[in-house]
C-alpha positions in Angstrom: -0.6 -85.7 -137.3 -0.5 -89.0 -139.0 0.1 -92.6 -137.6 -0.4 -94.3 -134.3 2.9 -93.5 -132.8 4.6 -96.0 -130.3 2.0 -98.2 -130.2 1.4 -98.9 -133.7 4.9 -99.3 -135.0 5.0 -101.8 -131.9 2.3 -103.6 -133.1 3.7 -103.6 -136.9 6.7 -105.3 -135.7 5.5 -107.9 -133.4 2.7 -109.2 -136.2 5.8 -109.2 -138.5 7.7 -111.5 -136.5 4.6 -113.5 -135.1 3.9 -114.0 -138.5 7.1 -115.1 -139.9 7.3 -117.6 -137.1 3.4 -119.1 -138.1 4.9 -119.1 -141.5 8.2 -121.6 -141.0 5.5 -123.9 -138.6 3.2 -123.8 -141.5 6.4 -124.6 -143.8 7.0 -127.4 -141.3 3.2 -129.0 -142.3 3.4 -128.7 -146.1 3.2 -132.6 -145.9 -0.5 -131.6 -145.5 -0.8 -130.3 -148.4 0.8 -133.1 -150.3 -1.8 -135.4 -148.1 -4.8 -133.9 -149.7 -5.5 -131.6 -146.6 -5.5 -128.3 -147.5 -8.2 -127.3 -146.2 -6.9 -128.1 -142.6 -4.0 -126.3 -144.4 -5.5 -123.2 -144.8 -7.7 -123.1 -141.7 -4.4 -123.7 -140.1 -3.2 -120.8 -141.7 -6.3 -118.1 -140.7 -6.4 -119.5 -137.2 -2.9 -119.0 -136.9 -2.9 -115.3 -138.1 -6.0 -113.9 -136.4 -4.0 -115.1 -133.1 -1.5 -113.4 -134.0 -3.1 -110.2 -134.3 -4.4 -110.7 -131.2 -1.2 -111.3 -129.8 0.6 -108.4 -131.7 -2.8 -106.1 -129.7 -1.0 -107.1 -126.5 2.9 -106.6 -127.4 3.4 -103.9 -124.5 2.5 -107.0 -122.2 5.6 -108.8 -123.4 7.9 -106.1 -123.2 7.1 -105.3 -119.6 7.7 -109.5 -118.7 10.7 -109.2 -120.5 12.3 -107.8 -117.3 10.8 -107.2 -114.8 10.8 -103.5 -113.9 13.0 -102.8 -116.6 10.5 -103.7 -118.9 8.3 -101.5 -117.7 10.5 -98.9 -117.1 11.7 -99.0 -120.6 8.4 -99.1 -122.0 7.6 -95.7 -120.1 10.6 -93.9 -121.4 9.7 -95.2 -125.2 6.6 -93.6 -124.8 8.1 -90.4 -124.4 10.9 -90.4 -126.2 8.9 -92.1 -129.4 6.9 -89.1 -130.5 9.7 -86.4 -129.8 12.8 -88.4 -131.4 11.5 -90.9 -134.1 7.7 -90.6 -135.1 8.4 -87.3 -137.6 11.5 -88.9 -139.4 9.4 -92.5 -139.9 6.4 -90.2 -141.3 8.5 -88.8 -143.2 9.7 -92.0 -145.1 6.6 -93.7 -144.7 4.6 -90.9 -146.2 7.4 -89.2 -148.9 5.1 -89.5 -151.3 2.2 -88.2 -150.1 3.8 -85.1 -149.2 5.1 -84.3 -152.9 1.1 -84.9 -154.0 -0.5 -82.6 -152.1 2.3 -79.6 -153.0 0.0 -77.2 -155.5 1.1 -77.6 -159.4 -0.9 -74.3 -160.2 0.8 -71.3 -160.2 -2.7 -69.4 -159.0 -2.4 -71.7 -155.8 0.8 -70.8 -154.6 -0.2 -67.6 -153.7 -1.2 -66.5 -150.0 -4.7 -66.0 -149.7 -6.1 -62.9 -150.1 -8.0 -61.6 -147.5 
């Protein structure tokens, strides 16, 4: 079993789009840069992301304010329907590759094992 299920592909998404957001703000401030501040710039830029992991660590928190029970109630049934509908076709685009590799090229390998 590969991959943190639910949870993870929850957090991949939310850093995404935290991220993009702390990316058109920083946009917004380039002036800094032309203004000989770049290293407020780029401490900017570090503070920015590491609260946005923080923030992406806590994404089932927003869904359940989203609405109110709903949230929650939605939250709870993606849970359960994550790992029985979508987690084995995601694997297996996320991990095509790897599955091809570790198929044996040696004709003595292919056989069962004798016992």
């Amino acid at each position: 079993m590969r991959g943190g299920g639910l949870y993870a592909c929850g957090f991949a998404i939310t850093f995404v789009v935290l991220e993009a957001g702390s990316f058109i703000e920083d946009f917004k401030e380039i002036g800094l840069l032309l203004d000989g501040e770049v290293v407020a710039f780029i401490l900017n830029f570090i503070i920015d992301s590491f609260q946005n992991t923080i923030q992406a660590f806590m994404w089932p928190v927003f869904v359940v304010q989203l609405a109110s029970p709903w949230g929650a109630i939605a939250l709870g049934l993606a849970f359960w329907l994550f790992p029985v509908y979508l987690k084995k076709p995601i694997e297996a685009w996320l991990f095509s590759d790897a599955a091809e590799s570790e198929k044996p090229t040696d004709p003595d390998q292919r056989q069962s094992p004798k016992v």
